[in-house]
LOTORLUM-887094 format. One record per residue: residue number from 1; y, z, x of N, C-alpha, C, CB in turn. Coordinates in steps of 0.001 Angstrom, whole numbers, plus 500000, padded with zeros to 6 digits. Glycine has a CB too. Layout:
! LOTORLUM-887094
ATOM    k      ny      nz      nx     cay     caz     cax      cy      cz      cx     cby     cbz     cbx
ATOM  NUM       Y       Z       X       Y       Z       X       Y       Z       X       Y       Z       X
...
END
This chain:
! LOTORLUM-887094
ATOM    k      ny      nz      nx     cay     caz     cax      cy      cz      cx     cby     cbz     cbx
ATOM    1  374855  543928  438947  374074  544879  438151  373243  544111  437128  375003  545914  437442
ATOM    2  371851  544554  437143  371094  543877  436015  371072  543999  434297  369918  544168  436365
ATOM    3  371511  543275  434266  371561  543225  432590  370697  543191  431564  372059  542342  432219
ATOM    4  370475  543904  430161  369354  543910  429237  369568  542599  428359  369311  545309  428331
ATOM    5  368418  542192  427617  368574  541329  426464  369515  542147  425689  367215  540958  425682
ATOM    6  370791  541479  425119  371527  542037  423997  372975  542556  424854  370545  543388  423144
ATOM    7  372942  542445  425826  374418  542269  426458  374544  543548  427083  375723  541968  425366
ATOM    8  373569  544599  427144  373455  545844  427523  372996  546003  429075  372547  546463  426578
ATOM    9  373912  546640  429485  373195  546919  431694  372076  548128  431176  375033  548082  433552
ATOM   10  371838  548438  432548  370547  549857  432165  371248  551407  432084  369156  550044  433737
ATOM   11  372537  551022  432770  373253  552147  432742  373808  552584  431206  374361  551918  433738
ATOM   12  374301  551325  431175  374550  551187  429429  373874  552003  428699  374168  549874  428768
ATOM   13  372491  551694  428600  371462  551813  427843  371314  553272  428106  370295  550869  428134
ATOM   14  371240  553711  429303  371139  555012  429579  371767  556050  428852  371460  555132  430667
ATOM   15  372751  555458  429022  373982  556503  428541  373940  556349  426699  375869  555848  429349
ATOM   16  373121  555200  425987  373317  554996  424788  372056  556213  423970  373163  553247  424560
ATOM   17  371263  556226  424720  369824  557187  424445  370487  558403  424726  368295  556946  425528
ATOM   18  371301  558365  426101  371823  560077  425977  372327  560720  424492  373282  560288  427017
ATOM   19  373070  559758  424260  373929  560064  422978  373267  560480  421999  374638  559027  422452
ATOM   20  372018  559354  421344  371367  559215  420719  370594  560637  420702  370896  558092  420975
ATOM   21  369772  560866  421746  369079  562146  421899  370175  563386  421297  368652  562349  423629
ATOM   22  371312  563168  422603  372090  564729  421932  372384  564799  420376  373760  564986  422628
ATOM   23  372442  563595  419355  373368  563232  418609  371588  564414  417384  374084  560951  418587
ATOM   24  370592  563695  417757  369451  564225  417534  369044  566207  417910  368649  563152  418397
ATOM   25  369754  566357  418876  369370  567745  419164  370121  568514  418002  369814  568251  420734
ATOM   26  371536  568002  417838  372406  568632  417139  372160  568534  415625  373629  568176  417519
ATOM   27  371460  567876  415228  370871  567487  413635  369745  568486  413501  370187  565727  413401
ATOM   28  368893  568901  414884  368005  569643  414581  368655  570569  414627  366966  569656  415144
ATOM   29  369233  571573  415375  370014  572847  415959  370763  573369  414385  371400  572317  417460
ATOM   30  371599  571882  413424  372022  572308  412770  371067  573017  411636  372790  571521  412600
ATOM   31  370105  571918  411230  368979  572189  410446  368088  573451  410786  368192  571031  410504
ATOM   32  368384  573892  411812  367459  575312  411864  368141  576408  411561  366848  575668  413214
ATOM   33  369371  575987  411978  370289  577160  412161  370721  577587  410247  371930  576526  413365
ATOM   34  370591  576239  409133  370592  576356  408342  369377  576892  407358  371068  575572  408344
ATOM   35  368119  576605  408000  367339  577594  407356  367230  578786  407901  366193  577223  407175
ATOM   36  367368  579340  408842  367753  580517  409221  369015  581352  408477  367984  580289  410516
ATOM   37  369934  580809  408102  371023  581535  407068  370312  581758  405828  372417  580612  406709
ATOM   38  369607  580517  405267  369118  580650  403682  367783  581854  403941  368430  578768  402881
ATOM   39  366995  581981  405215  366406  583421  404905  367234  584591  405272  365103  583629  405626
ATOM   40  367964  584428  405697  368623  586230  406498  369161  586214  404887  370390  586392  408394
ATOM   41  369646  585411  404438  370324  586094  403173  369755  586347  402237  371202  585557  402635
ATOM   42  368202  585869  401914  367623  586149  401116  367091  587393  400857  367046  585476  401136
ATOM   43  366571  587734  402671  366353  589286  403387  367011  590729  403017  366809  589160  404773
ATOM   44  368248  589872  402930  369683  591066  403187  370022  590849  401894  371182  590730  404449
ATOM   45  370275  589727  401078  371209  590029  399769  369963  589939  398679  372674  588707  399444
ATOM   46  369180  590853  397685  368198  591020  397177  368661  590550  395968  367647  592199  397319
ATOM   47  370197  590885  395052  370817  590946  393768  372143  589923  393996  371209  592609  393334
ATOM   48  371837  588594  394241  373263  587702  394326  374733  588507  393213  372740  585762  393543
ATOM   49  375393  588950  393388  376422  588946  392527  378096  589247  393317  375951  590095  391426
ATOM   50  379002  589798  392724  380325  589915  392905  380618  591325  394096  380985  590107  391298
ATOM   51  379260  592277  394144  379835  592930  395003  378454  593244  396099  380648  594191  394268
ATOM   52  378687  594140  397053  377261  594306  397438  377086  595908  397582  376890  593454  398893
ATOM   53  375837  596192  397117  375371  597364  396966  375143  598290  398473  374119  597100  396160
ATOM   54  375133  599539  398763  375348  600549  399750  373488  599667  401124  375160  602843  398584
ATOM   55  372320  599241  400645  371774  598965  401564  372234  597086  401699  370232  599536  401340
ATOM   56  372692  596832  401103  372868  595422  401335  374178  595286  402287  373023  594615  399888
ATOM   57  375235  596169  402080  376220  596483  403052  375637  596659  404563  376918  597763  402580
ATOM   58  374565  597816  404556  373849  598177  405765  373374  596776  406538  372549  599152  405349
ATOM   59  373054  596070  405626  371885  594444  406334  372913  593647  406937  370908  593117  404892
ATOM   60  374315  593723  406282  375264  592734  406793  375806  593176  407696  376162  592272  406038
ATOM   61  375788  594405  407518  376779  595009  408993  376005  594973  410475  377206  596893  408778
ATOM   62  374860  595232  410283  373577  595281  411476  373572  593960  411783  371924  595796  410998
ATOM   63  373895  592808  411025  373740  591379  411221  375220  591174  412041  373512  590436  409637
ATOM   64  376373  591184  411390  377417  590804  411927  377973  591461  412982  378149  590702  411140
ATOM   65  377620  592743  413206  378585  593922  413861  377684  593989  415192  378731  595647  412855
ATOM   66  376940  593265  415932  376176  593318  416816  376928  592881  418378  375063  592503  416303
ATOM   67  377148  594223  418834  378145  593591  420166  377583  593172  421011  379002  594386  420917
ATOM   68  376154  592764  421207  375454  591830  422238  375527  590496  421927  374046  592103  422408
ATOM   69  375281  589919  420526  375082  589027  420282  376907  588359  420439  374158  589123  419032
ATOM   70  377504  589014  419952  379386  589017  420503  379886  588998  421428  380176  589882  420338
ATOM   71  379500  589435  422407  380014  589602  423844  379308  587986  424276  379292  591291  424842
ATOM   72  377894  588072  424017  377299  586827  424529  377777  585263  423988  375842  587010  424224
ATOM   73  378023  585082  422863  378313  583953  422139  379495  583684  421397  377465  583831  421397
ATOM   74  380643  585044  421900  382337  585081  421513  381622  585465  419511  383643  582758  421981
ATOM   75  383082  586113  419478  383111  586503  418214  383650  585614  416725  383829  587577  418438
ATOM   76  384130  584541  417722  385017  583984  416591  385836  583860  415748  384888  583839  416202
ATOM   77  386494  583382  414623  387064  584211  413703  386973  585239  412733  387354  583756  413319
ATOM   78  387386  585852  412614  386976  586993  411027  387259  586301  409774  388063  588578  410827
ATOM   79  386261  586633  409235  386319  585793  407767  386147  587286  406616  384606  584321  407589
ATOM   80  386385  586938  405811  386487  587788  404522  385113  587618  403726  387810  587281  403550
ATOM   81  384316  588602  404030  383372  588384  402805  383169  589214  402088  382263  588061  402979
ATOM   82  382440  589795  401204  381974  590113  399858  382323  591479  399908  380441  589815  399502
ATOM   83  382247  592407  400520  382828  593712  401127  383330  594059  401964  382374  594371  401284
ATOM   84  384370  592769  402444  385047  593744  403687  385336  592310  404594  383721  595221  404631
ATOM   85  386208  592464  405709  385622  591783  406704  384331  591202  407569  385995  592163  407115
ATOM   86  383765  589976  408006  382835  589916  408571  383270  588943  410185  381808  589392  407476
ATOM   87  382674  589165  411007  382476  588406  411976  381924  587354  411774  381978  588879  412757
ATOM   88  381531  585754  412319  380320  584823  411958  379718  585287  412880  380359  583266  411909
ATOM   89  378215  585601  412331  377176  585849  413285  377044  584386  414018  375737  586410  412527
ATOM   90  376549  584495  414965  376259  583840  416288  374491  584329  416583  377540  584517  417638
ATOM   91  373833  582834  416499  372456  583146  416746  372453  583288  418162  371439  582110  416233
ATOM   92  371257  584454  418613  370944  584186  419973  369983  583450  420178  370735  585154  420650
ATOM   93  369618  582468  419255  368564  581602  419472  368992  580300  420317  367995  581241  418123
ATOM   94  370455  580135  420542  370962  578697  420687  371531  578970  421444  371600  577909  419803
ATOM   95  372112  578013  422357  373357  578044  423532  374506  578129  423044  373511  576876  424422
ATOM   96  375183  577746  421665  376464  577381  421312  376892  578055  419715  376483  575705  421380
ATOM   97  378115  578156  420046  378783  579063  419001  378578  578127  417283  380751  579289  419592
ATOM   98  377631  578673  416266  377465  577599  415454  378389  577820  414490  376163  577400  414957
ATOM   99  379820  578468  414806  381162  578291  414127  381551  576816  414309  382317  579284  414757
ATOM  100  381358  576108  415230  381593  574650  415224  380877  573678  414910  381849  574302  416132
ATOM  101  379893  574591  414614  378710  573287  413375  379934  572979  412540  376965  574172  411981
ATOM  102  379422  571194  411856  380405  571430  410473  379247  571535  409632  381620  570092  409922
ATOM  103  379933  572089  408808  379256  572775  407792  378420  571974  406657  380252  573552  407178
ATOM  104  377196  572208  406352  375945  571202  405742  376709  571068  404393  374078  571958  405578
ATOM  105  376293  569674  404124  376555  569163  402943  375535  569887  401294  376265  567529  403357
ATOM  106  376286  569944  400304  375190  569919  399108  374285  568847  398952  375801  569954  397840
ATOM  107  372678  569424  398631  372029  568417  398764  372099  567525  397190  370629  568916  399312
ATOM  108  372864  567985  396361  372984  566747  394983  374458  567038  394454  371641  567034  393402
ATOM  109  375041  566035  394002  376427  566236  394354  376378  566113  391987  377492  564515  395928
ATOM  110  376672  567125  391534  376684  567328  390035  378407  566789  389642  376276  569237  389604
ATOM  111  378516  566653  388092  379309  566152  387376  380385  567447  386836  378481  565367  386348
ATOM  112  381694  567362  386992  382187  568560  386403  381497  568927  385137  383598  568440  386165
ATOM  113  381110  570102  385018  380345  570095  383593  378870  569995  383348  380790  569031  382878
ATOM  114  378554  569128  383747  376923  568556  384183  376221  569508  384374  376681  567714  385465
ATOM  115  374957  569452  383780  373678  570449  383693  372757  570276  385051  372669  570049  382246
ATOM  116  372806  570903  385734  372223  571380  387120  370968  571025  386568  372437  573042  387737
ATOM  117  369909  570737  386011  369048  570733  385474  368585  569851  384565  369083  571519  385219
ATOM  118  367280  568761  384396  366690  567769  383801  366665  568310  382219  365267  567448  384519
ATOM  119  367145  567409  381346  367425  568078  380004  366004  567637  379599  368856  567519  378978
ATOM  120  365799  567620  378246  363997  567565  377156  364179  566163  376685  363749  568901  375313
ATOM  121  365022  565465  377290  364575  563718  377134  364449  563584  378639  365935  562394  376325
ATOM  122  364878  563914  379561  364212  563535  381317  362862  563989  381265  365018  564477  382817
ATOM  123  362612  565069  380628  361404  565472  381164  360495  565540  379856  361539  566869  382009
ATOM  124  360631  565024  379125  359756  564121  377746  358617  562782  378461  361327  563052  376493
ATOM  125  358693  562300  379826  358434  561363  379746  357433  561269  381167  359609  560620  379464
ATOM  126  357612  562797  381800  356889  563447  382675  355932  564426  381581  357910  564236  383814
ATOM  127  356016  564977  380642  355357  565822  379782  354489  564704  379089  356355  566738  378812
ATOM  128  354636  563598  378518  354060  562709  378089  352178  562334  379096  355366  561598  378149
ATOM  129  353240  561926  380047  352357  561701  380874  351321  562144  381652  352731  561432  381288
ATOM  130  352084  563513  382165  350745  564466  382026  350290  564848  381454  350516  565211  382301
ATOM  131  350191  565002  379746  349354  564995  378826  348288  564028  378794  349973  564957  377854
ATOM  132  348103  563097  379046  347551  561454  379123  346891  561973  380099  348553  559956  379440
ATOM  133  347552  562241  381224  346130  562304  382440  345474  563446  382379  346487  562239  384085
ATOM  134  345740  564762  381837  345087  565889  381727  344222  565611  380711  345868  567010  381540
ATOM  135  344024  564887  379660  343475  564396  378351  342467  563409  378893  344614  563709  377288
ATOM  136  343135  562408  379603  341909  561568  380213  340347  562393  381029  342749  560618  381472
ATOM  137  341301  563600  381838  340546  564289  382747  339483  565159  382234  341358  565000  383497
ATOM  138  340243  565732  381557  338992  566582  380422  338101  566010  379574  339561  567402  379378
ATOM  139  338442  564822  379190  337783  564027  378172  336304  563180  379043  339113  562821  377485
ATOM  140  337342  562836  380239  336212  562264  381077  334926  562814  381534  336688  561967  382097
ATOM  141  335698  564576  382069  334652  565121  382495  333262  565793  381117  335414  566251  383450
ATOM  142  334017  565770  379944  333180  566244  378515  332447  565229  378294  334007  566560  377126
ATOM  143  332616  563917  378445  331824  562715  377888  330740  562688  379204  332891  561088  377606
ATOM  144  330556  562647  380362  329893  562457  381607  328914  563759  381009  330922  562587  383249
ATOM  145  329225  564737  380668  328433  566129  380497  327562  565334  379207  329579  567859  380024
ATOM  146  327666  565411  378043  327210  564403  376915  326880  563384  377522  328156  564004  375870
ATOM  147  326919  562345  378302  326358  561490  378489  324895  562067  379237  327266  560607  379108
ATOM  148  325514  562648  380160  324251  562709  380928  323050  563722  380254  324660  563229  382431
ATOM  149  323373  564504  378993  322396  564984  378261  321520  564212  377486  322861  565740  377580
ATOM  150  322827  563086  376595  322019  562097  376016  320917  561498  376635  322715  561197  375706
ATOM  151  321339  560720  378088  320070  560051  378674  319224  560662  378935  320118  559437  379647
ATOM  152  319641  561566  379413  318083  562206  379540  316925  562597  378935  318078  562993  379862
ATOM  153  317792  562916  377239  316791  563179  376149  316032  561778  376227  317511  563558  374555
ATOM  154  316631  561150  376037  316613  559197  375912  315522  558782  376809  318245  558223  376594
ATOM  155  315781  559291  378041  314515  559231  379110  315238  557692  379817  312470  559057  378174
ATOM  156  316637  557235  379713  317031  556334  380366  317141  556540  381689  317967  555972  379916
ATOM  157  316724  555278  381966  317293  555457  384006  317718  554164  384389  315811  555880  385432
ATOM  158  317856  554024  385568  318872  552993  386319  319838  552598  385551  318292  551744  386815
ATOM  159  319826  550782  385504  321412  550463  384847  322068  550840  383503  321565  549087  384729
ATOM  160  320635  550859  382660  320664  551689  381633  321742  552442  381154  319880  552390  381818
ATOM  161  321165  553900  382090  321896  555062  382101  323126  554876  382573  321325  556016  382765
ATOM  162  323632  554566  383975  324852  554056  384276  325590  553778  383340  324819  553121  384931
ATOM  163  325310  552623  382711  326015  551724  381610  326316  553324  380206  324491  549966  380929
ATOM  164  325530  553880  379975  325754  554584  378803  326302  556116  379391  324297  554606  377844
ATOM  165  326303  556094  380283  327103  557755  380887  328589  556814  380915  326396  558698  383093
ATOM  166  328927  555404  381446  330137  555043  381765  330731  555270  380030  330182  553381  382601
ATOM  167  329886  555119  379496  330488  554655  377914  330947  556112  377185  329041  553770  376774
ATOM  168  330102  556780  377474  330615  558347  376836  331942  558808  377412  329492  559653  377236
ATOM  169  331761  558489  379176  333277  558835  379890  334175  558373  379212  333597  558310  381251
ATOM  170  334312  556964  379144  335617  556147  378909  335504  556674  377229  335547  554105  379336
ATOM  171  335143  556598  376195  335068  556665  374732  335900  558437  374972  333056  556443  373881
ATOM  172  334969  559295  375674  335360  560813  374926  336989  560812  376320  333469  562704  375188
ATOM  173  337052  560097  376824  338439  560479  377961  339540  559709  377046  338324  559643  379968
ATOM  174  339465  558523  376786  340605  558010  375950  340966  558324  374529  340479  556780  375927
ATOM  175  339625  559452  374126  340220  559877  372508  340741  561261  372962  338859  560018  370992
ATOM  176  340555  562105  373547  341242  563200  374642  342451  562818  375016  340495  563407  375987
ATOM  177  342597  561850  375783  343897  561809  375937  344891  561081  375055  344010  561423  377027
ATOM  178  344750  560227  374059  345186  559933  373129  345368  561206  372155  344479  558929  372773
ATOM  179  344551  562202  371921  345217  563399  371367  346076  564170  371811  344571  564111  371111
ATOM  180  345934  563876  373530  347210  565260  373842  348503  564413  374272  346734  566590  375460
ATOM  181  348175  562957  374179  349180  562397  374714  350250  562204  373259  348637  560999  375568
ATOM  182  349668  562513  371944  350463  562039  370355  351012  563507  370594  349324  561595  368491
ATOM  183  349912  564768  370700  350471  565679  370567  351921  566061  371589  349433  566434  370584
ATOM  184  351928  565616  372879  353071  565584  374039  354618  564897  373065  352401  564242  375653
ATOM  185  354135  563433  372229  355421  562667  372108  355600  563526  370842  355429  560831  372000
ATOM  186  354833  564169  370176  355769  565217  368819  356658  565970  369297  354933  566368  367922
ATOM  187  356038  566913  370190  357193  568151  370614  357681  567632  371225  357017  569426  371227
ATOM  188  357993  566477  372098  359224  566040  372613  360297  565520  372132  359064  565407  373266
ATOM  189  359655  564509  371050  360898  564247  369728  361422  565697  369300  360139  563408  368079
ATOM  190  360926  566357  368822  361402  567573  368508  362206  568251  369114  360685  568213  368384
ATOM  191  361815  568496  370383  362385  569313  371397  363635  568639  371566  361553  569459  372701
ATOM  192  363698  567597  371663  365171  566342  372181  365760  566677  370458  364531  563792  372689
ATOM  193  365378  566292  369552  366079  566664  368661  366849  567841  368482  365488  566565  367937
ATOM  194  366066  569272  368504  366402  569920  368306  367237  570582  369555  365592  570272  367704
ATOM  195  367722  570064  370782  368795  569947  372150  369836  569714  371685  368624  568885  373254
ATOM  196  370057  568176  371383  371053  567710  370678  371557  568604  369544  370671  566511  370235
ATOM  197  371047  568693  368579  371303  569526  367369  372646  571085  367754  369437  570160  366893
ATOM  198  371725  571442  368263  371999  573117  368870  372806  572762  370323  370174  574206  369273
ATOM  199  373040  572177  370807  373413  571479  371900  373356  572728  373082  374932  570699  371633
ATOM  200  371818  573138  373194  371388  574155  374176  370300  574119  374882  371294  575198  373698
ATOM  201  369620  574172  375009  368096  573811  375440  367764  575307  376132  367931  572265  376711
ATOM  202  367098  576023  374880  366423  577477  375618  365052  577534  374586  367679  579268  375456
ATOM  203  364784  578904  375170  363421  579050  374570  362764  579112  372916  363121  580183  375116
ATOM  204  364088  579100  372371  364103  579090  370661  363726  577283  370440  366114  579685  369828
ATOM  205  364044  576373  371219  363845  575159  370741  362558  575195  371032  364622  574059  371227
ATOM  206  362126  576018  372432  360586  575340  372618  359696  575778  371461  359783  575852  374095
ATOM  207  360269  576829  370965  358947  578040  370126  359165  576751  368616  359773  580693  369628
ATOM  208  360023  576551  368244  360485  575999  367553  359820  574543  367165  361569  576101  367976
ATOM  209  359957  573571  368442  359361  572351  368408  357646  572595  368316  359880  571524  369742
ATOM  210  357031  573351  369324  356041  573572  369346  354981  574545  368107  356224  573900  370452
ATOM  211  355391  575148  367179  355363  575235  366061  355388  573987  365279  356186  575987  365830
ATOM  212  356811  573498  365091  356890  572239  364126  355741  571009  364817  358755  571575  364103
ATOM  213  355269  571258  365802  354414  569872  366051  353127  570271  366248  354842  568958  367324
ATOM  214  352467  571502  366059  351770  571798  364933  351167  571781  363510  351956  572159  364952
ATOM  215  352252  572113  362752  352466  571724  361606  352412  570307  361276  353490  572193  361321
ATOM  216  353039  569291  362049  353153  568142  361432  351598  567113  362180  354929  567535  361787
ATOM  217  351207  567801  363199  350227  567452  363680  349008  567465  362740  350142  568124  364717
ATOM  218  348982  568293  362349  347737  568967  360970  348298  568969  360130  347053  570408  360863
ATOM  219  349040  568394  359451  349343  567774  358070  348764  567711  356773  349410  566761  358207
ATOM  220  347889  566344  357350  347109  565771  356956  346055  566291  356726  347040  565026  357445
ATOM  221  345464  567251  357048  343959  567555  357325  343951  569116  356055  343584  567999  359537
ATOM  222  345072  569194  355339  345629  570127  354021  346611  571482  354826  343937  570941  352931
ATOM  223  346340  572618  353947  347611  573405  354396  346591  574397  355122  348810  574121  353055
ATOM  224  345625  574767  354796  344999  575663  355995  344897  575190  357038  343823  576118  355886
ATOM  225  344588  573736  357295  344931  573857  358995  346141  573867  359457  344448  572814  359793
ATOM  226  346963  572940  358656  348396  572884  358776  348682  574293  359283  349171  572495  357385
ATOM  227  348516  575013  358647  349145  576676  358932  348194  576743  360396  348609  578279  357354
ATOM  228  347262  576529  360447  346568  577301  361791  347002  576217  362600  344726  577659  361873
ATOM  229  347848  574984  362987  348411  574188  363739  349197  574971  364393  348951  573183  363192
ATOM  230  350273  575209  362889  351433  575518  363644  351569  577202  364066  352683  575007  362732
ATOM  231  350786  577744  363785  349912  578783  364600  349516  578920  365692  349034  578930  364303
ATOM  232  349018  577848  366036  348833  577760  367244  350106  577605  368016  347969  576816  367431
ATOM  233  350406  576410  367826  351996  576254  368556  352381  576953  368430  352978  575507  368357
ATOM  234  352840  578390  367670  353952  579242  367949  353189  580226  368794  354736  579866  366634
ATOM  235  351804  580275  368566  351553  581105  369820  351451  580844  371349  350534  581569  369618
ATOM  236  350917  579447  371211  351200  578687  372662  352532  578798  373616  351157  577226  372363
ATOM  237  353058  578708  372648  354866  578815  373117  355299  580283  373204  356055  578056  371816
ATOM  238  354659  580934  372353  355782  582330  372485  355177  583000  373876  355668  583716  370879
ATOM  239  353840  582679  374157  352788  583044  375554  354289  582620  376602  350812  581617  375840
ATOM  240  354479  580923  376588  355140  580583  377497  356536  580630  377433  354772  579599  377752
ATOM  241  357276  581358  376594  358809  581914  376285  358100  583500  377336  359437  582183  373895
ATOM  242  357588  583844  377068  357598  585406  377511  357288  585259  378930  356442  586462  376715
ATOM  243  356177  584221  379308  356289  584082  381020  357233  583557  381749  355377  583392  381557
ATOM  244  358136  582589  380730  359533  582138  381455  360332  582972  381675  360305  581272  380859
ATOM  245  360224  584098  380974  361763  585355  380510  360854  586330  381527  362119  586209  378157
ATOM  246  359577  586783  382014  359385  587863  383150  360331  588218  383950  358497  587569  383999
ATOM  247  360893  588063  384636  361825  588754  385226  362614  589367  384297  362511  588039  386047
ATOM  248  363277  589004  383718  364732  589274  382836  363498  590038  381851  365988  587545  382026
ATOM  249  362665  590497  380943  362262  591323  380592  361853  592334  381573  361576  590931  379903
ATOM  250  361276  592544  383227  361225  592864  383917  362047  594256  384195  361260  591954  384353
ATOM  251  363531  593640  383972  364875  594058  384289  365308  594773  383271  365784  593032  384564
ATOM  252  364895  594654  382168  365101  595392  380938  364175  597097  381023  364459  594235  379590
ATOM  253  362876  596642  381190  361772  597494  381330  362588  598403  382427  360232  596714  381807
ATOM  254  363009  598253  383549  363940  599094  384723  364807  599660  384577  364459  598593  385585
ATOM  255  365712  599149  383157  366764  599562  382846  367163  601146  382443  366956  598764  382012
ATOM  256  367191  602134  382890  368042  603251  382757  369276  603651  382367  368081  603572  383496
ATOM  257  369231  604174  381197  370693  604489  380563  371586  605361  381301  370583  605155  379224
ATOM  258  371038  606061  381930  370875  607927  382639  371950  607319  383987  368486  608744  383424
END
């Protein structure tokens, strides 16, 4: 029998790709079969909580209680869920009972305790930064607008102009972003301060920091702007406290005593 480089026959080899392939079908099969659960449940369970409501009962039962899809792909064990007994549904999309999938891993494995979530020093340094490039961007595109008015009054052309449109870009983009990038590292000191402090991180720190870095932003410039700084910041923020909380004010607005 003829042999491969690497000590392998062809039969060998044959049989090593079989594997390989099936080992591959089953990674996909699992992966579909897993986004297929994360929508049916999204479909069927509208209000995640401890019990399920009279149409969400209806979605699970039409899902699980299906004696075609049972007869065809065995029923499996009964498992206990949220109201009652359930069957494991069995897709008819697949050849095989995906009770013997093993079951997908979490995709980030957290700390007993540990905040599911990037605290206001992780993301101080992503906020930084896109301040800097949004500052560059605007600044760039305001100085190119001014530049190209200047020359023209000017009556400059060729390298000239080039040379003095480049100069307005770079001059009005790096004092732009040098303003929103000082203004980014205030409320982030702040914001991280005031985490630690309160040891919480909700929407009272943001209204909070963003106010105070206002205020300390316009300082200098006496107390009427000072006040219209931090004016601003508390309105900037309370805009974006109230679009974070939409739903949950949402839910309030729905709320019926009756």
């Amino acid at each position: 029998m003829d042999s491969l480089p690497g000590g392998l026959s062809s039969a060998q080899k044959d049989e090593l790709m079989d594997q390989v392939k099936q080992q591959i079908a089953v990674a996909n099969a699992q992966e579909l079969l897993t986004k297929m659960t994360e929508k049916c449940f999204k479909k069927c369970i509208s209000k995640p909580g401890t019990s399920l409501d009279s149409s969400e009962q209806y979605k699970m039962t039409s899902l699980n209680d299906n004696d075609t899809y049972s007869r065809a792909y065995g029923t499996g064990e009964v498992t206990r869920g949220l109201s009652g007994l359930y069957k494991p549904f069995s897709s008819p999309y697949l050849n095989y009972d995906p009770v013997y999938m093993p079951p997908s891993q979490p995709e980030y494995i957290f700390l007993d305790g540990s905040n599911k979530q990037r605290g206001r020093f992780e993301l101080a340094f992503g906020q930084i930064g896109a301040s800097c490039m949004i500052g560059a961007s605007i600044g760039g595109g305001m100085g190119f607008v001014n530049g190209l008015k200047a020359t023209t009054l000017e009556g400059q052309t060729g390298k000239l102009r080039r040379t003095q449109m480049l100069n307005h870009i770079m001059k009005k983009g790096s004092a732009t972003a040098n303003t929103l990038g000082s203004i980014a590292v205030i409320y982030s000191a702040f914001g991280v301060i005031l985490s630690w402090a309160r040891g919480t991180d909700d929407d009272l720190n943001t209204i909070t920091a963003a106010t105070a870095t206002g205020l300390l932003y316009k300082s200098t410039a006496g107390i009427r702007k000072c006040g219209m700084g931090g004016a601003i910041g508390l309105g900037l923020s309370a805009l974006y406290a109230i679009w974070n909380s939409r739903e949950k004010l949402a839910e309030l607005t729905q709320f019926n005593p009756a």
